[in-house]
FIZAVEX-398993 format. One record per residue (C-alpha): residue in three letters; x, y, z. Coordinates in steps of 0.05 Angstrom, whole numbers, plus 32768, in hexadecimal, padded with zeros to 4 digits. Each point is the difference from the previous one (the first is absolute). Layout:
! residues N
ALAXYZ;...
This chain:
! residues 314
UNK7F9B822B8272;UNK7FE27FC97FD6;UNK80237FCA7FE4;UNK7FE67FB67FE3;UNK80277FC28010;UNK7FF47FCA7FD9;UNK80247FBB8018;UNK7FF17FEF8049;UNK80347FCF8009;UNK80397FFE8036;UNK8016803F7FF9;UNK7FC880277FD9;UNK7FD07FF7802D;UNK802B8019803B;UNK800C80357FCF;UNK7FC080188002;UNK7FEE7FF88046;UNK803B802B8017;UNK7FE280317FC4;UNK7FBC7FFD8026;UNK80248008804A;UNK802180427FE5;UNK7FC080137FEE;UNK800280067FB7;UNK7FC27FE07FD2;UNK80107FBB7FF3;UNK7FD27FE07FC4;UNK80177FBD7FFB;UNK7FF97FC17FC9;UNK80197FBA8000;UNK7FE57FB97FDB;UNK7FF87FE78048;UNK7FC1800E8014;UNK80127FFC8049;UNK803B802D8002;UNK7FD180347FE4;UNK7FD67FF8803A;UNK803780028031;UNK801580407FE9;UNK7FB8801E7FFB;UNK7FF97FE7804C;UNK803880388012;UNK7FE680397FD9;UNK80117FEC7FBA;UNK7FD480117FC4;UNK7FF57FB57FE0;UNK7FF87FFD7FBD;UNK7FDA7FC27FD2;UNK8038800B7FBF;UNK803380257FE4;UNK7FCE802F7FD8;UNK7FD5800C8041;UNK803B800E8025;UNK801B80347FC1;UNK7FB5801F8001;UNK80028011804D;UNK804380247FFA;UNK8003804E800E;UNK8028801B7FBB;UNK803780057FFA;UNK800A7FBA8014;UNK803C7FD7802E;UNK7FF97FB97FFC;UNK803D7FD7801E;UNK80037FB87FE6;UNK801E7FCE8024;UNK80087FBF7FE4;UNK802C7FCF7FEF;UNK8038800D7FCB;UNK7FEB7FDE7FB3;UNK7FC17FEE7FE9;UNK7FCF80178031;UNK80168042800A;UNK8008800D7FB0;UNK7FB47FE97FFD;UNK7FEF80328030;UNK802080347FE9;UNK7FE87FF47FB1;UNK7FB680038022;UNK800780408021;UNK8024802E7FD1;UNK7FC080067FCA;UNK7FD68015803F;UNK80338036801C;UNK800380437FED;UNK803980377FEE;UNK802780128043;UNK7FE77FC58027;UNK80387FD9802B;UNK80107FB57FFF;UNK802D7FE68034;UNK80247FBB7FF3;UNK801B7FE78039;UNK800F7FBA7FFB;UNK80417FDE7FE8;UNK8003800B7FB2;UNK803B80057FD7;UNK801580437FFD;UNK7FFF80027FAC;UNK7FB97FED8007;UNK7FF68039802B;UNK801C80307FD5;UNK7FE17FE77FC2;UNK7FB67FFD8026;UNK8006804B8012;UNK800E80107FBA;UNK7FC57FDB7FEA;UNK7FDA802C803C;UNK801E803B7FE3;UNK7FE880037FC6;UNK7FB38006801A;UNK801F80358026;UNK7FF37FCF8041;UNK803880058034;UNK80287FBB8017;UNK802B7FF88038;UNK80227FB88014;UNK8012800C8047;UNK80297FC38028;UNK7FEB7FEE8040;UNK80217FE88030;UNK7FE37FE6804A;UNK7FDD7FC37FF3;UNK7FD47FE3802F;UNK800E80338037;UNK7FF480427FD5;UNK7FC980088021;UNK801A800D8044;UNK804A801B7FE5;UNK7FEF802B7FC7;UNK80167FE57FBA;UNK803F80177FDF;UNK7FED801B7FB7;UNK802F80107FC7;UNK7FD880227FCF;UNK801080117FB5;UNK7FD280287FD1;UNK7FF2804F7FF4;UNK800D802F8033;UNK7FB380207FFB;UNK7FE27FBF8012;UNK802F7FEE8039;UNK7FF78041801C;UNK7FB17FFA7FFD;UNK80047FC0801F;UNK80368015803A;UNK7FC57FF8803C;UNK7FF37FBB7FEA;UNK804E7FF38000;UNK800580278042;UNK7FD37FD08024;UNK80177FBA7FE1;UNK8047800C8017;UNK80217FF88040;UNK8014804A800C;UNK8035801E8028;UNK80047FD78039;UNK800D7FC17FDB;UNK804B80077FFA;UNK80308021802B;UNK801280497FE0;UNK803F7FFD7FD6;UNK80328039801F;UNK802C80017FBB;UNK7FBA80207FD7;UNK7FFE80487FFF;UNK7FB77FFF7FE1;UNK7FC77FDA8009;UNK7FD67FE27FC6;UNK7FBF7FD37FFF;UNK80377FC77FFB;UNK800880138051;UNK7FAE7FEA8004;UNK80017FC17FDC;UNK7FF0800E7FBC;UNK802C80157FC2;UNK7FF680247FB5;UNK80347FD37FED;UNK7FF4801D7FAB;UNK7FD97FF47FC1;UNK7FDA7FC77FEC;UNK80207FB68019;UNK802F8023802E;UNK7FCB7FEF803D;UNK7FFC7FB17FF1;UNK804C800D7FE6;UNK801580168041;UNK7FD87FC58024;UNK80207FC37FD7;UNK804A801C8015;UNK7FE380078050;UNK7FE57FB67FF5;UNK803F7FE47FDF;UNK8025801C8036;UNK7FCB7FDB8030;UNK80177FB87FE3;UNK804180168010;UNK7FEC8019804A;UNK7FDC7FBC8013;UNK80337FD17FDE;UNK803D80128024;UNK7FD68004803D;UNK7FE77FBC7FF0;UNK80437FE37FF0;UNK8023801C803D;UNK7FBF7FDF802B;UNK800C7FCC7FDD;UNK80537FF38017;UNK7FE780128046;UNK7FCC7FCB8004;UNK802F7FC77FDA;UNK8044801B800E;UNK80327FDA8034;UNK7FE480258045;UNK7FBC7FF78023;UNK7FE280467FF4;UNK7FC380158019;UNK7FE4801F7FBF;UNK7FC680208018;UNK8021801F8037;UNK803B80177FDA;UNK7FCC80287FCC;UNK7FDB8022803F;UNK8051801D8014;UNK800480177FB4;UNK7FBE802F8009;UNK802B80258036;UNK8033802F7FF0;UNK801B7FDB7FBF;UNK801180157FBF;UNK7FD57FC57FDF;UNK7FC480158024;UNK7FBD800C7FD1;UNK7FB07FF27FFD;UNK80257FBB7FD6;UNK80217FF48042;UNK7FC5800D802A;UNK7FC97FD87FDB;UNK803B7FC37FF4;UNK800780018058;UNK7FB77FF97FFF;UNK7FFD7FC47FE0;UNK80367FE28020;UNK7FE380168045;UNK7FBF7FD87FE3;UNK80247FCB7FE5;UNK80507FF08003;UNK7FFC7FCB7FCE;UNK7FD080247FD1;UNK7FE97FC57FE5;UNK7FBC801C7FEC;UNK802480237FCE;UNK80037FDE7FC0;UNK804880107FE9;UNK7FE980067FAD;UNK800180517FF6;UNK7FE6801A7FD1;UNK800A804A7FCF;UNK7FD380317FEF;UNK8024801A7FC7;UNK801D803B801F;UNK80477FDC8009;UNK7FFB7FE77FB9;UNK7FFA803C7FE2;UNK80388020802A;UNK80327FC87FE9;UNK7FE780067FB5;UNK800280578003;UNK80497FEE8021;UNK80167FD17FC1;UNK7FDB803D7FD2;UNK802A80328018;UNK80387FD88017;UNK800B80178045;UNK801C7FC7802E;UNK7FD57FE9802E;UNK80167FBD801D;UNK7FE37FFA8043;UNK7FAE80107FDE;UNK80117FCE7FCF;UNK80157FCB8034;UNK7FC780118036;UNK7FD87FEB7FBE;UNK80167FC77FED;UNK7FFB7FE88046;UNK7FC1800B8000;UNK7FF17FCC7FBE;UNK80317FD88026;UNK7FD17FFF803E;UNK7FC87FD97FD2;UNK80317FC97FF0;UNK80187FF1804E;UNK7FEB80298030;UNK80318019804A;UNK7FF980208030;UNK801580447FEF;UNK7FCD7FF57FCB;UNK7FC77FF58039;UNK80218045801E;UNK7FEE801A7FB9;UNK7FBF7FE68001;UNK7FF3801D804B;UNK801380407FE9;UNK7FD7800A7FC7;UNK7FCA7FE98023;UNK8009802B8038;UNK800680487FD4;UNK7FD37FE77FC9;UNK7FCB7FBD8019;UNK801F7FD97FC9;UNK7FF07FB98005;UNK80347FCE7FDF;UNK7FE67FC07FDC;UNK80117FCD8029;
């Protein structure tokens, strides 16, 4: 099928070139000139603007945006909803707050346009692993939009099969109807508070291991952890590549930065005043981390570069 992607950043642009290697019709726009014409060199349809890229569409229209959270993807989408018509799809995949979301498809709604905010999850390496998606929205437009789903996400063989299910879902493939509008970019600021938590007491532990009162080999000691334990994960795998790269990471910066994700999670927390200690912690470390920076916060900064290519200000 066809679907637009507009945003041909990190992840959107890997995004539409596993689109174009399933073989669904890719038509593709971005302010960089260049990424355009990287896309159009494998099989992408470039387009000039926004309204060219609206024109070329077969009706009724899927465009996924993905751009970052705020200003820039608000822009957007105020630009393309006067040239959309009734039952088109827009996808919003990028990090927004999930009240935005759900206000946004309202707005949609009334034009009778359809708006889904889907999380994504996969970073730099969706393209070769499939991207986890958490999608909210109405059921008629996720189910239209199920073969583009299908192909984005990891599938079957991506996780081991879970004896205690007695069912299988599309959750088994990689992708989830997690509910209504929000409950996609909802369900995505819980998985990334949960993330801080992950890679801070991964960090901190790396952290006593590297400064504690033995001589550990802490590279070594995360290769073991890949094999057979209970802490092993793709964390765990992509922190025992840096160390194998460099045991002191001292490339890494140490200052960590938030997306917005873990705010939010703290703040809905406080809102609805369910106790979440360790989130609010594996924040705060992370404003911490600007002020005097460790090494479990160079372990943070490893790690988020090696799932997502962030680079920290030095």
């Amino acid at each position: 099928m066809e679907l637009a992607v507009i945003g041909l950043g990190r992840m959107g642009g890997n995004i539409a070139r596993r689109l174009l290697r399933a073989g669904h019709a890719c038509p593709v726009f971005d302010m960089d000139p260049a990424a355009v014409a990287a896309l159009a060199a494998e099989g992408a349809t470039p387009s000039a603007d926004l309204a060219a890229l609206v024109a070329g569409l077969a009706r009724p229209r899927a465009i996924w945006v993905m751009l970052p959270a705020g200003a820039v993807t608000q822009a957007t989408l105020d630009a393309l909803l006067p040239m959309l018509d009734a039952d088109d799809v827009v996808i919003e995949g990028g990090n927004s707050f999930w009240k935005d979301s759900a206000g946004r498809a309202a707005t949609f709604a009334a034009r009778g346009i359809h708006y889904l905010d889907v999380g994504t999850s996969g970073g730099v390496w969706g393209l070769a692993r499939g991207y986890c998606l958490m999608i909210g929205g109405a059921d008629a437009a996720v189910a239209r939009l199920a073969p583009v789903f299908e192909a984005l996400a990891p599938g079957e063989a991506a996780a081991p099969p879970n004896p205690q299910r007695n069912s299988a879902t599309t959750a088994d493939r990689g992708w989830l109807h997690c509910g209504g509008p929000g409950a996609g970019h909802y369900t995505k600021m819980i998985h990334n508070g949960i993330e801080y938590g992950m890679m801070q007491a991964m960090a901190e532990g790396l952290d006593l291991l590297k400064n504690g009162p033995l001589a550990i080999n802490v590279a070594e000691v995360t290769e073991v952890w890949r094999r057979g334990s209970v802490v092993s994960s793709w964390l765990l795998d992509l922190t025992a590549a840096a160390l194998a790269q460099q045991p002191d990471l001292a490339n890494y910066s140490g200052r960590v930065s938030d997306s917005g994700e873990g705010r939010w999670t703290v703040d809905t927390a406080v809102e609805n005043a369910i106790p979440t200690p360790v989130l609010a912690a594996a924040l705060f470390a992370r404003f911490r981390s600007r002020q005097e920076a460790s090494f479990a916060d160079r372990a943070l900064s490893a790690m988020r570069h090696g799932f997502g290519g962030h680079l920290e200000p030095k």
